[in-house]
C-alpha positions as CSV (number, residue, x, y, z in Angstrom):
1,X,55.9,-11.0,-4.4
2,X,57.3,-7.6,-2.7
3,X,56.5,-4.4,-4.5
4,X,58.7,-1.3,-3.9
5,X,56.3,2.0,-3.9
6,X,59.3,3.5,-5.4
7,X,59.0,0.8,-8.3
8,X,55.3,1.7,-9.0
9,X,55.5,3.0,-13.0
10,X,52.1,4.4,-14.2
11,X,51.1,4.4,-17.7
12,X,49.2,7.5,-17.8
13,X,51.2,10.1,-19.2
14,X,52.3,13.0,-17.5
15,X,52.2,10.5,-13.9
16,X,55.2,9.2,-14.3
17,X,58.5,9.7,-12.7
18,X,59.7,13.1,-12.8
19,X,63.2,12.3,-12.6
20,X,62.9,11.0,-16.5
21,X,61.0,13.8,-18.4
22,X,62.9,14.0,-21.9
23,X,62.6,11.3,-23.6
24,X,59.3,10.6,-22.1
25,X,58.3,13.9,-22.6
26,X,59.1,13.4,-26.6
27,X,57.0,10.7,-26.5
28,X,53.6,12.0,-25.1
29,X,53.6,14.8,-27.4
30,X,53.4,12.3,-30.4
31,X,50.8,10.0,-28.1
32,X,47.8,11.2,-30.2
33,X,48.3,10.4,-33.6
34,X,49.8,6.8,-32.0
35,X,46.9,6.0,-31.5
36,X,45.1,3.8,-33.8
37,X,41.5,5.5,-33.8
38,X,42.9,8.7,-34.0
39,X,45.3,7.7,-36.7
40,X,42.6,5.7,-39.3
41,X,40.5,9.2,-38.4
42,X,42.8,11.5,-39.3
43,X,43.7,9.6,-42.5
44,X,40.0,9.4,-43.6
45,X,39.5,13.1,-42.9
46,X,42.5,14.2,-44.8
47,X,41.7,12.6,-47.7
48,X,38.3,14.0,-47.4
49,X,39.8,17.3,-47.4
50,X,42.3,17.0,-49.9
51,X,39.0,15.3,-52.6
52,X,37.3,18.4,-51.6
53,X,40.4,20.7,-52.7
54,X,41.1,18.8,-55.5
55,X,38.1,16.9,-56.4
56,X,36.7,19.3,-59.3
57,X,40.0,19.0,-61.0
58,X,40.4,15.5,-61.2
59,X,36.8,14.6,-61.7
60,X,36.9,12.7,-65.4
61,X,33.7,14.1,-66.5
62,X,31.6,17.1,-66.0
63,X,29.2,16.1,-63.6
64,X,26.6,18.1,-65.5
65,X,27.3,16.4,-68.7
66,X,25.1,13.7,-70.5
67,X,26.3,11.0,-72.2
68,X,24.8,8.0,-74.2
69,X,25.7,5.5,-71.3
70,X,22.2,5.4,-69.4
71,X,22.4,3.4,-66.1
72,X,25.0,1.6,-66.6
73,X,26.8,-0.4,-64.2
74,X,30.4,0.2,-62.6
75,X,32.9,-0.3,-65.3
76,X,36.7,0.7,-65.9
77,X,35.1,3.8,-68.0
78,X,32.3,4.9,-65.1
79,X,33.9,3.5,-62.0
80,X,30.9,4.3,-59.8
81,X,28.2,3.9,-62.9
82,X,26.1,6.5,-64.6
83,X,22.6,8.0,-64.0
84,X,19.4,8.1,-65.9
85,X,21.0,10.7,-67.6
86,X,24.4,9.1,-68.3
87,X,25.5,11.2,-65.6
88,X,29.3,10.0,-64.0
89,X,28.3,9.5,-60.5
90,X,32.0,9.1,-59.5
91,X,32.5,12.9,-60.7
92,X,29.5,13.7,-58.8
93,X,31.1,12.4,-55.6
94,X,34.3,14.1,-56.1
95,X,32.5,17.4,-57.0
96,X,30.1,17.0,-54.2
97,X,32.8,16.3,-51.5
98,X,33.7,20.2,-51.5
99,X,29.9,21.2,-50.4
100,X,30.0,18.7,-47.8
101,X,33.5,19.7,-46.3
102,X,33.0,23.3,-46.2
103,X,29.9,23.6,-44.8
104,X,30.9,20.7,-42.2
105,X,34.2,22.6,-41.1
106,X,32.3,26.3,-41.1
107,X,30.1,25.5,-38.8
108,X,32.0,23.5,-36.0
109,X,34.7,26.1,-35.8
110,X,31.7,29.3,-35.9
111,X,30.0,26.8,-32.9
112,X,33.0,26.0,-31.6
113,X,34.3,29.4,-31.0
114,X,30.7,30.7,-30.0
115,X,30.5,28.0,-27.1
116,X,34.4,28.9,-25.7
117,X,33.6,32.4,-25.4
118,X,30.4,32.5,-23.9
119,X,30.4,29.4,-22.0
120,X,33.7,29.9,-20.4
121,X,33.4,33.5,-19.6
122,X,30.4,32.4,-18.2
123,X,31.6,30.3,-15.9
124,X,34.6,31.9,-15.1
125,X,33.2,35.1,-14.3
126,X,29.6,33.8,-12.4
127,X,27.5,36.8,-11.1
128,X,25.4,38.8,-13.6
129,X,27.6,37.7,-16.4
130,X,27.0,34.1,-15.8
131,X,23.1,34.4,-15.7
132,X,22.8,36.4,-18.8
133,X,25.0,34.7,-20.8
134,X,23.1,31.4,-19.9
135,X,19.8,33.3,-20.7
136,X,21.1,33.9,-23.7
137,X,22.6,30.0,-24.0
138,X,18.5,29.2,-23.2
139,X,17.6,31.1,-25.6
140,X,19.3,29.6,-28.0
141,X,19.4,25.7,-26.5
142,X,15.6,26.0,-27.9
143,X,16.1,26.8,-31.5
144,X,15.7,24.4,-33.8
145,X,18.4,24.6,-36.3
146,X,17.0,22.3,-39.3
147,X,13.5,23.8,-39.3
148,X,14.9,27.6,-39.3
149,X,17.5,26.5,-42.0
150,X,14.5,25.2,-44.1
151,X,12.7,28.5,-43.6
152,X,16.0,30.6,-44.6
153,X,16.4,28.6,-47.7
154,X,13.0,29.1,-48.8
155,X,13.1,32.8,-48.9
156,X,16.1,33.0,-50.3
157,X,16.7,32.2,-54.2
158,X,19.9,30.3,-53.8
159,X,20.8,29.3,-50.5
160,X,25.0,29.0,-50.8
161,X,26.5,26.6,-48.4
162,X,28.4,29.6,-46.2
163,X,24.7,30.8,-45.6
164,X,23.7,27.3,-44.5
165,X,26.8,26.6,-42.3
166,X,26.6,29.9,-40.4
167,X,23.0,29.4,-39.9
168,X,24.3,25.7,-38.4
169,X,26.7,27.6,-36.5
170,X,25.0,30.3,-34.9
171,X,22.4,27.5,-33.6
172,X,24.5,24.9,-32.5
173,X,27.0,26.4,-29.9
174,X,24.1,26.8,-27.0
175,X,24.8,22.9,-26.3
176,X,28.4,23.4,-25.9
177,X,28.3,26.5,-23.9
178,X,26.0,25.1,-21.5
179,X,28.8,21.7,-20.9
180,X,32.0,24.4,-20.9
181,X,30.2,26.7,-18.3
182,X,29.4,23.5,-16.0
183,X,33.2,22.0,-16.4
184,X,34.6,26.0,-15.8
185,X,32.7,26.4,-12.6
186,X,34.0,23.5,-11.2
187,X,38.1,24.4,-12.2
188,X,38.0,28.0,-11.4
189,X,38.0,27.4,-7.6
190,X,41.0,25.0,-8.1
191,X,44.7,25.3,-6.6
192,X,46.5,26.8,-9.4
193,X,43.7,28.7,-10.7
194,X,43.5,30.7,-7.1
195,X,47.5,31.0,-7.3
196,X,47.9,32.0,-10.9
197,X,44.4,34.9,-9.4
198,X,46.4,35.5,-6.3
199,X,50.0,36.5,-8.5
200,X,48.2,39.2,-10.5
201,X,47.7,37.3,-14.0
202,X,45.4,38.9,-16.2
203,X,42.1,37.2,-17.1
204,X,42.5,36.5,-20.6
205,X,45.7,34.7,-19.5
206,X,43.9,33.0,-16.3
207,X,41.1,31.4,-19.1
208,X,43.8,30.8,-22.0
209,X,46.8,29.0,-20.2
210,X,45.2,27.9,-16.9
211,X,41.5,26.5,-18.2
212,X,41.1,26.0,-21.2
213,X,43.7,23.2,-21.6
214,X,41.9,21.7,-19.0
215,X,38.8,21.7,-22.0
216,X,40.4,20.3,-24.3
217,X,38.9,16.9,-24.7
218,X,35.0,19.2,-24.0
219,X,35.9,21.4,-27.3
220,X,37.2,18.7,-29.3
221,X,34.3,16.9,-28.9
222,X,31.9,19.5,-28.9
223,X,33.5,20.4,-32.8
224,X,33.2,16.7,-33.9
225,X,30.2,16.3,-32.7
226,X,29.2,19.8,-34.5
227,X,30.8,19.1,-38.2
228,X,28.6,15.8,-38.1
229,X,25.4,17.7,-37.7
230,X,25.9,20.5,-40.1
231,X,27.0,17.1,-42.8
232,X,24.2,15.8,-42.2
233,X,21.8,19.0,-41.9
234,X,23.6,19.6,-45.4
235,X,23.0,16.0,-47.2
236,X,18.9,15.6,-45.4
237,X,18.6,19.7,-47.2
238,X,19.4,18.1,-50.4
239,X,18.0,15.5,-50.3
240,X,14.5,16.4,-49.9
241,X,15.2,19.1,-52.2
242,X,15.3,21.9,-49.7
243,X,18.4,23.4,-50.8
244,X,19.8,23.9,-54.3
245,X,19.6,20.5,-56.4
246,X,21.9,22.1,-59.4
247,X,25.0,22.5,-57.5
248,X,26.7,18.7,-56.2
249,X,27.0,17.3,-52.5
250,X,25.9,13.8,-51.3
251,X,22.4,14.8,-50.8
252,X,21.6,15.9,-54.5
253,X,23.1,12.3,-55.6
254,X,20.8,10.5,-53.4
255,X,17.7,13.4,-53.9
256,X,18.1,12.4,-57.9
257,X,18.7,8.9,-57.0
258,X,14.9,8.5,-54.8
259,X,13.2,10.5,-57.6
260,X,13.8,8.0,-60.0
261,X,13.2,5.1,-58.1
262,X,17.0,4.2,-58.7
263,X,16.1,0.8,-55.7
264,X,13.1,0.2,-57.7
265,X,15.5,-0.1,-61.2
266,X,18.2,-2.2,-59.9
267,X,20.6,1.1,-60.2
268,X,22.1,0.3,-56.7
269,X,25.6,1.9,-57.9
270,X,23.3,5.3,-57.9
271,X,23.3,5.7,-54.1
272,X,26.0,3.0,-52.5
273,X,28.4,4.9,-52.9
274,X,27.2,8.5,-51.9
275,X,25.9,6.1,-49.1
276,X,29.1,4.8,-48.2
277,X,31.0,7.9,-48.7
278,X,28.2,9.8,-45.7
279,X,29.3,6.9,-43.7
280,X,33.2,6.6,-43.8
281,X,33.2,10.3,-43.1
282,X,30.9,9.6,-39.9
283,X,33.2,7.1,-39.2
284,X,36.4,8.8,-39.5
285,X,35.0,11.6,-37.1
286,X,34.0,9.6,-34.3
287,X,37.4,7.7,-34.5
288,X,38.8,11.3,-34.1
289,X,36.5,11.6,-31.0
290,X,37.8,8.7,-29.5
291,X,41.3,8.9,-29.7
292,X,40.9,12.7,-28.0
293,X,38.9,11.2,-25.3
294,X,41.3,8.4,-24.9
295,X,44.5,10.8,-25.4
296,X,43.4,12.6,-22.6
297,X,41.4,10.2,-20.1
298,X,44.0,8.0,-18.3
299,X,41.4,5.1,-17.5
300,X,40.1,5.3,-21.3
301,X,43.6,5.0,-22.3
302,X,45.2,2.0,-20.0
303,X,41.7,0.4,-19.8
304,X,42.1,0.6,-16.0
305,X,45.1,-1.0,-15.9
306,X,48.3,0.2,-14.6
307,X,51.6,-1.4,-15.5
308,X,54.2,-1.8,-12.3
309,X,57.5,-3.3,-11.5
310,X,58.3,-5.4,-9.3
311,X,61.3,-6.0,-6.4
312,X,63.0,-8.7,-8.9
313,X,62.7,-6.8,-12.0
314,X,60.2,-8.3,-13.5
315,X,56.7,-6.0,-15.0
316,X,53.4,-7.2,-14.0
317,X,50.1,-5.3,-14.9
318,X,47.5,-4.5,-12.5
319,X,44.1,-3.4,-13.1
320,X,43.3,-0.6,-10.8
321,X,40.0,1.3,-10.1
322,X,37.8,-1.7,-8.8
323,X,38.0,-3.7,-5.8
324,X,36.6,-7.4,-6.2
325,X,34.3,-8.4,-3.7
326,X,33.7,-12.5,-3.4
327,X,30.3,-12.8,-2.9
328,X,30.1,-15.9,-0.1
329,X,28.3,-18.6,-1.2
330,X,25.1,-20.0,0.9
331,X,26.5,-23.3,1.6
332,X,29.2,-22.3,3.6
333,X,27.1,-19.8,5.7
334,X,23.7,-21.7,7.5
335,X,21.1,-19.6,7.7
336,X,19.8,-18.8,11.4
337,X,16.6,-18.2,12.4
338,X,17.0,-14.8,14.3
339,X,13.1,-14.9,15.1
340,X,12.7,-14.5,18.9
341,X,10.5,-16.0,21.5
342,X,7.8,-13.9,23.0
343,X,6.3,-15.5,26.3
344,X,2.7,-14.5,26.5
């Protein structure tokens, strides 16, 4: 089988032939939500967001209210069951799912922003800039985010969920700055980076068209990764009663659900599905992850495979990266004894 270098046809995108760029070109930009993970994540999140918009207005019950059904089972009248209370747990959720989603997104985009600006100025700039600003990144690398949140929330009388998700934020950006500064340092000394320098572009522009694409796959992480902690700072503060246990999220479903041994009653329907619902949302969010890390890492996207054609026209694939190495086997190589004579 002959193979023409010309005929080589990579799968990565934005490798390919140059010669071909528009309908290609069409095609990466849609490449993301192609793929699968992404896809199912996205879903999930949006409908996450649209209960959270939405969910107080088509909850069938006052979540608040009390009703003469008293642990009762899921049924076409309580779809998720009712509390010790008679409580819909179903409206619960849908209330709830606002609490969870605001204090979620808040934070990873306060974090997220915090971390751009001082990690990639940081890097970018190096001299006294860069060590302060990664003093300051220390400083903050040390803080432990749930403890201080459970101080805040005790002085204060009601603790909203803005004041919890800026207290995530402001404590959970030092992580991110410290793994932007690192990647920046190693791209500012690069080819385009020196020519864009050497033209007279301004710095802004230098770090906004020339880098930070470059950081995408870094930020988007770094967010994902930063909306799952503040969920879950949000749900463990309810649910050991930290936070306020009169206004609904996941946490104060399962916190009323532990206090009255709802496992020990049978009542299973009273924390499943605030169970499930922590979950799906965890799920949907690290599906997000990797479809960005697969969107933008050619090996992660082709599996190490690249996809060529050959002299007679037909398409082989080729898995590219490792070289196999036949390990020889002992029978066919006799062992010699390389032990030499001494003569006294």
């Amino acid at each position: 089988m002959t193979i023409s270098p010309s005929s080589i046809e990579q799968v990565i995108p934005g490798q390919g032939a140059m010669a071909q760029p528009s309908a290609r070109a069409r095609r990466r930009r849609f490449r993301f939500v192609a793929n699968p993970k992404a896809a199912t994540g996205l879903v999930v999140l949006g409908v996450y967001a649209l209960l959270a918009v939405i969910g107080p207005w088509i909850a069938p019950y006052d979540p608040d209210a009390r009703g003469a059904d008293v642990l009762q089972a899921p049924s076409a009248r309580h779809w998720f069951g009712t509390t010790h209370l008679g409580q819909d747990i179903f409206s619960q959720i849908l209330v709830g799912a606002r609490s969870v989603m605001v204090v979620g997104l808040i934070a990873g985009v306060l974090a997220t922003i915090l971390s751009i600006l001082i990690g990639v100025t940081a890097g970018y700039l190096g001299g006294a800039a860069d060590e302060g600003l990664s003093a300051v990144s220390n400083v903050f690398l040390v803080i432990p985010a749930l403890p201080l949140i459970i101080i805040v929330t005790s002085l204060v009388d009601r603790a909203s969920d803005l004041l919890v998700a800026l207290i995530i934020g402001l404590t959970s950006w030092a992580w991110g700055a410290r793994v932007l500064r690192a990647q920046t340092l190693s791209l500012r000394r690069r080819d385009y980076v020196e020519a864009a320098r050497a033209t007279g572009e301004r710095t802004w522009r230098i770090i906004g068209f020339e880098i930070l694409p470059n950081l995408t796959a870094i930020i988007a992480s770094g967010f994902v990764g930063t909306v799952i902690f503040a969920v879950m700072s949000e749900i463990t503060l309810a649910f050991i009663g930290i936070s306020s246990v009169s206004s609904w999220n996941w946490g104060t479903i399962l916190f009323w659900a532990q206090g009255q041994q709802a496992l020990a009653q049978g009542a299973w329907w009273w924390f499943v599905p605030a169970g499930l619902a922590i979950a799906l949302l965890g799920t949907a969010l690290a599906l997000i992850n990797f479809g960005i890390d697969e969107f933008v890492s050619p090996r992660l996207r082709t599996g190490g495979r690249t996809r060529i054609r050959t002299a007679d026209g037909r398409t082989v694939r080729m898995r590219v990266g490792f070289t196999p190495v036949l390990a020889p086997t002992t029978a066919a190589v006799p062992m010699q004894d390389t032990r030499k004579d001494v003569t006294p």
